[in-house]
C-alpha positions in Angstrom: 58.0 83.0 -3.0 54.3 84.8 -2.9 51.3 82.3 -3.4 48.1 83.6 -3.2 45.0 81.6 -3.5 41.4 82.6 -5.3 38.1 81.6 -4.8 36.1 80.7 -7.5 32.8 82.8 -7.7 31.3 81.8 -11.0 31.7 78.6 -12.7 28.7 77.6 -15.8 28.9 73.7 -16.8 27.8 72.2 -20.2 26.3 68.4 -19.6 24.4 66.4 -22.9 23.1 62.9 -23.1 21.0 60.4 -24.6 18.9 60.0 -21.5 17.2 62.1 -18.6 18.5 59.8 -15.9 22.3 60.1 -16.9 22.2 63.3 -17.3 20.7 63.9 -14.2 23.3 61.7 -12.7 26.1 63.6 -14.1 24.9 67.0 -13.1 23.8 65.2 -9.4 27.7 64.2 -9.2 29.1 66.8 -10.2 26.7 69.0 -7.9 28.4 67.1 -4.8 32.1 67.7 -6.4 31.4 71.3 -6.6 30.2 71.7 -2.6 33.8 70.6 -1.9 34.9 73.9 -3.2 31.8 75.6 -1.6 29.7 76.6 -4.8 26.3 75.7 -5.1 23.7 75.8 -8.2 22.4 79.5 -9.0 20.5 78.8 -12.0 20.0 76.1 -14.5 19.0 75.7 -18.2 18.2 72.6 -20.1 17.0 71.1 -23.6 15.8 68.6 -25.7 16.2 68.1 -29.7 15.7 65.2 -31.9 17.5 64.3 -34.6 17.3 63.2 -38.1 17.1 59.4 -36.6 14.2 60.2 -34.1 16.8 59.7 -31.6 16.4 62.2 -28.4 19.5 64.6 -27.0 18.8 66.3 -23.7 21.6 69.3 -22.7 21.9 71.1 -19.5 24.1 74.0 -18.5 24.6 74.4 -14.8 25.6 78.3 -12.8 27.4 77.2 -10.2 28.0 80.6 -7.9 30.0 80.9 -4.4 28.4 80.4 -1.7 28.1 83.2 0.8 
């Protein structure tokens, strides 16, 4: 039997909410998650619309890259 293990090098994330401080929370947690496979945040992007109801949506993507 041949197993053969490989690192992840890239990984990009996609996070929305209705709020700053969730979504901050959910990129925070999932920022710890990702140190346990020994990536760390390269770059990040984020947005705000409004819809038709005046109601805000904030969206985040997140480049995680290896560590090295």
């Amino acid at each position: 039997m041949n197993f053969q293990l490989d690192l992840i090098e890239d990984k990009i994330e996609f996070y929305e909410a209705y709020d700053l401080k969730t979504l901050e929370k959910n990129i925070q947690m999932q920022i710890e998650n990702n140190k346990a496979i020994l990536l760390s945040v390269h770059h990040v992007s984020h947005q705000m619309s409004v819809d038709e109801n005046g109601r805000k949506h904030y969206s985040a993507v997140v480049h995680f890259k290896a560590k090295r």
